[in-house]
C-alpha positions as CSV (number, residue, x, y, z in Angstrom):
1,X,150.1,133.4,160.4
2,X,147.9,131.1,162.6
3,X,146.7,128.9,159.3
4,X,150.8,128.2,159.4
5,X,150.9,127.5,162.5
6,X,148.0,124.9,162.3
7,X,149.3,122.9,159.5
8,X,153.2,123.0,161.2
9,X,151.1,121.2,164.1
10,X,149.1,119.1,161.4
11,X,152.0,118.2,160.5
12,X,153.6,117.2,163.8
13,X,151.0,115.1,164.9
14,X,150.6,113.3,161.2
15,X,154.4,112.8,161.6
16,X,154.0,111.0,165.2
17,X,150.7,109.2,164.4
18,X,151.0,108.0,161.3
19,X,154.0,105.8,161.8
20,X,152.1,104.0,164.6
21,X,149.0,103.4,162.3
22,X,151.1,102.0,159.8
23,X,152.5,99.6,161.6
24,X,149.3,98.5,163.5
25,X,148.2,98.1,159.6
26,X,151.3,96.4,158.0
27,X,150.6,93.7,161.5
28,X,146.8,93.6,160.6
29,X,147.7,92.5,157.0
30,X,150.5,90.4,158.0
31,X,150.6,88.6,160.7
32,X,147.2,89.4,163.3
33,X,144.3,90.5,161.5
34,X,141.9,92.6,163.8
35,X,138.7,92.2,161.7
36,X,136.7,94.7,159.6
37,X,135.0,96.6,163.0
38,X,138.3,96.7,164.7
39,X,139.8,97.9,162.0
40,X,137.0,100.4,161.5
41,X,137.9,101.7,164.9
42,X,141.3,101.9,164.7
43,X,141.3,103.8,161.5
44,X,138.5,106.4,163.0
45,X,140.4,107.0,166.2
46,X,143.9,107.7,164.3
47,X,141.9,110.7,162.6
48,X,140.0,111.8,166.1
49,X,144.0,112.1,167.4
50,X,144.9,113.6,164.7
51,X,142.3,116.0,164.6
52,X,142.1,116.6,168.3
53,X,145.7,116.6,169.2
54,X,146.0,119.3,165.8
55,X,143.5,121.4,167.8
56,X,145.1,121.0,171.0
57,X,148.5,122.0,169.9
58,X,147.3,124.7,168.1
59,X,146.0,126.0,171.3
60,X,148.8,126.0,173.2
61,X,151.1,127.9,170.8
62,X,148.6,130.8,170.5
63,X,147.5,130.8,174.0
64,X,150.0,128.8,176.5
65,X,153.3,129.2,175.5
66,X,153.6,133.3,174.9
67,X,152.6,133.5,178.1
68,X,155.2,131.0,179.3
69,X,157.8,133.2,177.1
70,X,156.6,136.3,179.1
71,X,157.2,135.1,182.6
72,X,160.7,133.6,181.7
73,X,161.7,136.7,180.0
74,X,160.3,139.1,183.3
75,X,161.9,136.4,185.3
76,X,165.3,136.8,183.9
77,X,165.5,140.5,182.9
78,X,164.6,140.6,187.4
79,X,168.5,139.7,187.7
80,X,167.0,138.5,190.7
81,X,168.2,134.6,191.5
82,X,166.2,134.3,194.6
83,X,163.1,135.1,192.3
84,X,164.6,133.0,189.7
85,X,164.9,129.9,192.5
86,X,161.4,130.7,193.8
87,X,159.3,130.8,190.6
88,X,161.6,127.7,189.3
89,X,160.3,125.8,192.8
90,X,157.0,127.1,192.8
91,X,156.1,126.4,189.1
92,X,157.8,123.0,189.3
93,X,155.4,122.0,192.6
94,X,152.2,123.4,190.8
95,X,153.0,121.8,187.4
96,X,153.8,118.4,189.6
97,X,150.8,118.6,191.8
98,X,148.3,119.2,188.6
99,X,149.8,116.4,186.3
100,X,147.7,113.2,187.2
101,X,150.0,110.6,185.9
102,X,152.3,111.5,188.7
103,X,150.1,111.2,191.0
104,X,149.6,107.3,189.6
105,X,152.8,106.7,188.7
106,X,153.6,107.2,192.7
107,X,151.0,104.6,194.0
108,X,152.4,102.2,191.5
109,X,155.9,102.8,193.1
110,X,154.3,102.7,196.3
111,X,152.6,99.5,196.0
112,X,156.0,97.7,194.4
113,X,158.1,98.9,197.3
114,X,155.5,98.0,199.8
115,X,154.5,101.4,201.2
């Protein structure tokens, strides 16, 4: 069972990052060659993503999201909106506050709108 869940997330990530590649590829060949190194790199860092991204996936389906399936079920099954409302709120403010690109993306806005 968890082989098939690797290779449905092998096959994910192949099916986001390959597309890029190719492109980047068909443009090398075309119209802006990157060189032999840069090319070396490119082609090495596609199958680090691939690799890595494979892993991490993986991860979070056996570990992450069953427990996410648990608390939404216990949640629910509560009958309980004010519980429903609070762990909606709360969760949403945790998951906000821990994602650094928000935290970025607001002092872009901030500097753009002067403050």
């Amino acid at each position: 069972m968890d082989l098939d869940i690797l290779l449905e997330k092998l096959k994910e990530v192949l099916m986001s990052v390959v597309p890029v590649v190719a492109v980047v590829l068909l443009l090398n060949f075309t119209l802006t060659p990157l060189g032999g190194e840069m090319l070396a790199r490119l082609l090495i860092g596609a199958l680090f993503i691939i690799v890595g991204l494979t892993i991490f996936l993986f991860g979070v389906d056996i570990g992450i999201t069953p427990i996410g399936n648990q608390m939404g079920k216990t949640i629910a099954r509560s009958g309980s909106l004010r519980l429903l409302i609070l762990a909606g709120l709360g969760l949403g403010f945790f998951i906000s506050a821990a994602e650094p690109d928000l935290h970025i993306l607001a002092g872009q806005v901030a500097s753009v709108t002067a403050g």
